[in-house]
N, C-alpha and C positions, 0 to 999 in steps of 0.2 A: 415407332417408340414403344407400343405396347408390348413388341417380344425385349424390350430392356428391362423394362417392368415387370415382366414375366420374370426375367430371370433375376433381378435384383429380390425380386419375393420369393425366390426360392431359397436365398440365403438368410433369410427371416431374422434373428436374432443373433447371427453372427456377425462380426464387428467389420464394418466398413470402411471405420476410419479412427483413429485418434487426434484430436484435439484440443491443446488447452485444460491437458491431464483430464480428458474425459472421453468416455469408447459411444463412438457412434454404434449402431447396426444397422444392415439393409434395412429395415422398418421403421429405423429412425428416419432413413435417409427418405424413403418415401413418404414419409408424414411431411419430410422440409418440402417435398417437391409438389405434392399438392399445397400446402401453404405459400408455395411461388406463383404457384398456376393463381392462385387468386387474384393476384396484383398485375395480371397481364389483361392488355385489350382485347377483345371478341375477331376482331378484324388482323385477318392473319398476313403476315409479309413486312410487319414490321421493325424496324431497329429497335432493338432493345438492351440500353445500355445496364452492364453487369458492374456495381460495387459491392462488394461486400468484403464485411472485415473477419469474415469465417471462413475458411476451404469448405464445412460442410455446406453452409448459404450461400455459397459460390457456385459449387459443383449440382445442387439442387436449381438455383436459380439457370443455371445453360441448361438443365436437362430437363427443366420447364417450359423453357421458352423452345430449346429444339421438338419438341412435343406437342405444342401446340400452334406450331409452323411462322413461327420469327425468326428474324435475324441477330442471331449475341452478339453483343460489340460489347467483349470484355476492355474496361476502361480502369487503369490504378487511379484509387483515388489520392492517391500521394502524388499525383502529379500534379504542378504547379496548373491554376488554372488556362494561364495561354495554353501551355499544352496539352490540355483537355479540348479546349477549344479548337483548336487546329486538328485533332484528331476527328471530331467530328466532324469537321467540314470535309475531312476528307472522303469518310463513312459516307457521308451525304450524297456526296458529290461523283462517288467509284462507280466506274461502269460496271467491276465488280458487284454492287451492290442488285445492281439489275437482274444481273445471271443469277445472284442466288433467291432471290424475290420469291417465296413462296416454296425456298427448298428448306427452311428446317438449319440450315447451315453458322458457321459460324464465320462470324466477322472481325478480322484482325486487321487494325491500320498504324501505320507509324509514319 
């Protein structure tokens, strides 16, 4: 992850993204992804389920947690709760989950 960092700060004040009639910049975006890194456990290998109702706090929060060696299990939060429920159990329960145990990877279930 540090050579993404690397090159995300290369583009410093150039705009990353648009949202919500407002320009993000790479330096924006690295300010959200250390304010993600805060909210993550010490203890790496973890599932770490992704809500957010931003693209930028979305796309900071995976590039946090792939950074500091968890599992993303992007989850919508418009989904009715059973089906949150049943996503996770599947998460839980994937031999998938094994293999990526301590890779940084991302976790998609349905």
């Amino acid at each position: 992850m540090p050579s993404i960092r690397k090159k995300l700060a290369q583009f410093g004040d150039a705009v990353a993204c648009h949202e919500a009639g407002r320009a993000y910049s790479y330096a924006d975006l690295l300010k959200q992804i250390d304010q993600a890194a805060t909210r993550l456990p010490e203890a790496k290998g973890q599932i770490i389920e992704v809500q957010t109702l931003s693209i930028i706090e979305g796309l900071a929060s995976l590039l946090a947690i792939l950074e500091h060696g968890h599992i993303a299990f992007p989850l919508p939060a418009d989904l009715p709760n059973a089906e949150q429920k049943k996503m996770r159990q599947v998460a839980a329960n994937s031999s998938l989950y094994k293999q990526l145990y301590d890779s940084g990877f991302i976790l998609f279930s349905s």
